[in-house]
C-alpha positions in Angstrom: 27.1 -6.6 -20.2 26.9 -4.0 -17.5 26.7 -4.8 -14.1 23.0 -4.3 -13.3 21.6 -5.6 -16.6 18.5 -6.9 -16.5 17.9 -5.7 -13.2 14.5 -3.6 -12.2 15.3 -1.2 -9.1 13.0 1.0 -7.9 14.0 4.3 -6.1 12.7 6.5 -4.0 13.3 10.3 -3.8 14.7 10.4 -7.6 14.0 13.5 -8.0 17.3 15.2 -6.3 19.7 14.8 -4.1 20.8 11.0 -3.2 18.0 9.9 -4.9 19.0 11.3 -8.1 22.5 10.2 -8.0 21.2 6.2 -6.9 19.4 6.4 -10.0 21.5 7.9 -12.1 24.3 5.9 -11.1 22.0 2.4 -11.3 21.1 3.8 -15.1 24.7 3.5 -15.9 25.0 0.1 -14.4 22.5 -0.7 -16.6 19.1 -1.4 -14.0 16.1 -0.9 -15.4 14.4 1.9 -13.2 11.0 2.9 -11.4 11.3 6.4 -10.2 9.2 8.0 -7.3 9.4 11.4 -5.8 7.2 14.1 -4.4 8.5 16.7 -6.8 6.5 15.8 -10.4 9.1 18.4 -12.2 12.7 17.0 -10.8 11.1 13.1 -11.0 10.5 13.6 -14.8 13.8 15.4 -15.6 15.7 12.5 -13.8 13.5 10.3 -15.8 14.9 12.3 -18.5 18.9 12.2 -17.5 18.3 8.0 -17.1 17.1 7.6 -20.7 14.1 7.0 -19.8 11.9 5.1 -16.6 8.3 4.4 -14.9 7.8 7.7 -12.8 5.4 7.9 -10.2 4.3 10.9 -7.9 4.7 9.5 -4.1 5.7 11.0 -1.4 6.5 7.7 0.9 5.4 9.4 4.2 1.8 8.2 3.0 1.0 4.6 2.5 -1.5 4.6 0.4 0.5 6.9 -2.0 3.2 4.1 -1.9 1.2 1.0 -2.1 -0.4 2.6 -5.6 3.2 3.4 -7.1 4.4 -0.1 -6.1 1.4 -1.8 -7.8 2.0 0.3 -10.9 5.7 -0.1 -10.9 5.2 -4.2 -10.8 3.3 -3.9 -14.0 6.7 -4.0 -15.4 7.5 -7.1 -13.9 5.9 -10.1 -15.4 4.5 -12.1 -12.7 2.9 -8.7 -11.4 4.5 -9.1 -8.1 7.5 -9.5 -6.1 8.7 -12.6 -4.3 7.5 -12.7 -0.9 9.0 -14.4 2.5 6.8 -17.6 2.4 8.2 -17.7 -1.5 11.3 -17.9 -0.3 11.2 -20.4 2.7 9.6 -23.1 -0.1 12.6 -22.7 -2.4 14.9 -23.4 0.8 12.9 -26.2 2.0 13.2 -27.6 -1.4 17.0 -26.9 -1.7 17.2 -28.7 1.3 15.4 -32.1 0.4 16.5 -34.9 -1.2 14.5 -33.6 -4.6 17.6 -30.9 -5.2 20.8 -33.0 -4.3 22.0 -32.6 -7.4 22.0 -28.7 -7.8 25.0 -27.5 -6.4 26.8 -23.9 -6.8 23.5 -21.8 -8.2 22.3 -18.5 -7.6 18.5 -18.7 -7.8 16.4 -15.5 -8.2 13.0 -14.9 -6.8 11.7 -11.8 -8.1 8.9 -12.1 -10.2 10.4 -12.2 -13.7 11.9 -8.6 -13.1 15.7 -10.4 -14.2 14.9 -12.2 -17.2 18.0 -13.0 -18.9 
């Protein structure tokens, strides 16, 4: 199993530079990828070099632009939607009470189904 099985990663700027070479090295890590860029051309052919990825045209200067890629990018994740803060404060709360002593030495992810093993 490589590294980042399993894993969904989304990266900005894919098209060239460091963008690129994050997702093409993630790719051969094994992450499952959502690509954005500004640049429709470069984001497909990295798309391409990865064997494959969501692509979506943003350029991240603009809100809006992001906020529509990162709603179509969750609809590969199967809860639709990424783990937020409150999320996370109610699994340490319950970690702390008496209802979890027994777990001990777990990692517990929070991410929306995006790591299903």
């Amino acid at each position: 199993m490589r590294r980042l099985e399993g894993r969904h990663v989304v990266v900005t700027g894919a098209g060239r530079g460091i963008g690129k070479a994050i997702a093409l090295r993630l790719a051969r890590e094994g992450a499952r990828l959502s690509l954005l860029a500004r640049g429709v051309e470069a984001l497909e052919r990295t798309a391409e070099e990865v064997g494959g990825a969501f692509t979506a045209h943003a350029d991240i200067r603009d809100a809006r632009q992001v906020e529509r890629a990162y709603r179509e990018a969750m609809r590969a994740v199967p809860l639709r939607r990424m783990s937020q803060p409150e999320d996370v404060a109610g699994t340490v709360a319950w970690l702390l009470s008496p209802d979890a002593r027994g777990v001990t030495g777990q990692a517990i992810d929070q991410n929306g189904g995006a790591v299903m093993p």
